[in-house]
Steps between C-alpha positions, in 0.01 A plus 500: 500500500820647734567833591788434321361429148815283429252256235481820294862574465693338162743270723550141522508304772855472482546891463279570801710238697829655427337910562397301877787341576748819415244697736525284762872482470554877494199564791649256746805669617383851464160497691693550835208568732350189484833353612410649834109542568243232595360438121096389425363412227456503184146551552422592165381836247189520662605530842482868563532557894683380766245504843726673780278372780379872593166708422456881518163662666264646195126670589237229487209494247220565822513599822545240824790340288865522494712407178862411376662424193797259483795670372678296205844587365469484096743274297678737261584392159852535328582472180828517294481526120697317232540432110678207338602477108244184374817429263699373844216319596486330182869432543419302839269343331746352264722400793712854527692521825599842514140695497500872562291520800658824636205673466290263763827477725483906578142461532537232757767733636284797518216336682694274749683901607157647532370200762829563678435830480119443649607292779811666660414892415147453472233633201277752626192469213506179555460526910824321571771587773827400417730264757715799529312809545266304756809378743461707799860450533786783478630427146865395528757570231599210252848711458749516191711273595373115405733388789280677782197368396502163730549752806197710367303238442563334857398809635154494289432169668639609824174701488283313387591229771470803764165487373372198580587374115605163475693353196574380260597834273512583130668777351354719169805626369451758217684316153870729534518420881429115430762501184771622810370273759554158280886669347648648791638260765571597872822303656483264217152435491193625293338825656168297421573200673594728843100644458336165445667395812372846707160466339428106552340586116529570150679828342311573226560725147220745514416686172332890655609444853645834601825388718400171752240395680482229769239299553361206748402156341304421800199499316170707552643835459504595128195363282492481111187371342531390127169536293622397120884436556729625265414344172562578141180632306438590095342879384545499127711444248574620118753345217809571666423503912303311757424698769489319885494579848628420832182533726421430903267656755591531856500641832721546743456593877732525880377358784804569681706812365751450787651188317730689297748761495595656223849657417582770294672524187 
């Protein structure tokens, strides 16, 4: 049987097909991090560690030995809660078009914020630095003014390129910032288009990002590892309500904190 116990919950095939695809519609643009670090997996629930290629001295059981233990970053597991009226599934059942699934799009909401949260700020139970707080970069200032951001993001990559780091560049921009960037034009032109053509990347909305951060694409530098990726699963249910889940399991580690610079709200 799945982690997930989905056979035990009182859906058809039909209502589990339209809970999946509004999940996947609502994850997609939200889950901003994975828009801009190397991605593995999904591995599965019962991967649990992710093998950083280094060991740690420990005593040895008897003397004229020498021992080590290989150090393993855990997969942390996530979870955003949910409840949906069986009535409105019934009602999709019958071919209803306008479901209430408000309740599974803030979940999906919720835990897509808390990855972006993980990866760019970092979790500190769950032994993860964030993009931003690992930069060994001066933090620049994103500014007030939407019209200054291309010149404060050229001079993020202006330092990363100082530092030996090539291109392309993506841009976490925190979800007010992003609204300015894609209505405010420059001369005529979108503010957005102006950073796509700075960063040789994407601009991205970015639910929890604090102010920006910039990124390189380059590969190598900024590893997520997906266990169970983020699926729905079923807890219980009474008369009225069926009670799901959004679940994944994942960790998330820098090779090479001087790909990014972050700038400040």
């Amino acid at each position: 049987m799945s982690n997930l116990l989905r056979s035990l919950a009182p859906l058809t095939g039909e209502a589990w097909s339209l809970v999946d695809e509004e999940a996947r519609q609502r994850l997609a643009p939200a889950l901003a991090g994975r828009k801009l670090v190397d991605f593995a997996g999904p591995f599965g629930w019962k991967h649990s560690g992710t093998d950083v290629g280094r060991a740690s001295p420990i005593s040895a059981p008897s003397p004229g030995t020498v021992a080590r233990r290989r150090v393993v970053l855990p997969l942390v597991e996530l979870r955003a809660p949910f409840a949906l009226l069986l009535d409105e599934l019934r009602d999709a059942a019958r071919g209803a078009l306008d479901v209430d699934l408000a309740t599974l799009d803030e979940a999906a909401q919720a835990i897509a914020q808390a990855e972006n949260v993980a990866l760019f700020h970092g979790w500190v139970d769950a032994q993860i630095r964030g993009i931003a707080e690992a930069s060994p970069h001066e933090p620049g200032s994103l500014g007030s003014d939407v019209v200054e951001y291309p010149a404060r993001v050229a001079s993020a990559v202006a330092t990363l390129l100082a530092a030996g780091v090539s291109g392309p560049y993506g841009l976490a921009l925190g979800p007010e910032a992003y609204t300015g960037v894609v209505e405010i034009t420059e001369q005529g032109r979108p503010v957005v288009d102006h950073l796509r053509e700075i960063l040789g990347g994407p601009v991205v909305r970015a639910p929890g990002v604090r102010g920006a951060v910039v990124v390189s694409l380059r590969g190598g530098d900024f590893l997520f590892e997906s266990g169970e990726d983020l699926s729905v699963g079923y807890e219980r249910h009474d008369a009225e309500l069926v009670h799901l889940y959004l679940e994944e399991s994942f960790s998330f580690r820098i090779v090479s904190p001087d790909a990014a610079v972050a700038l400040r709200a």
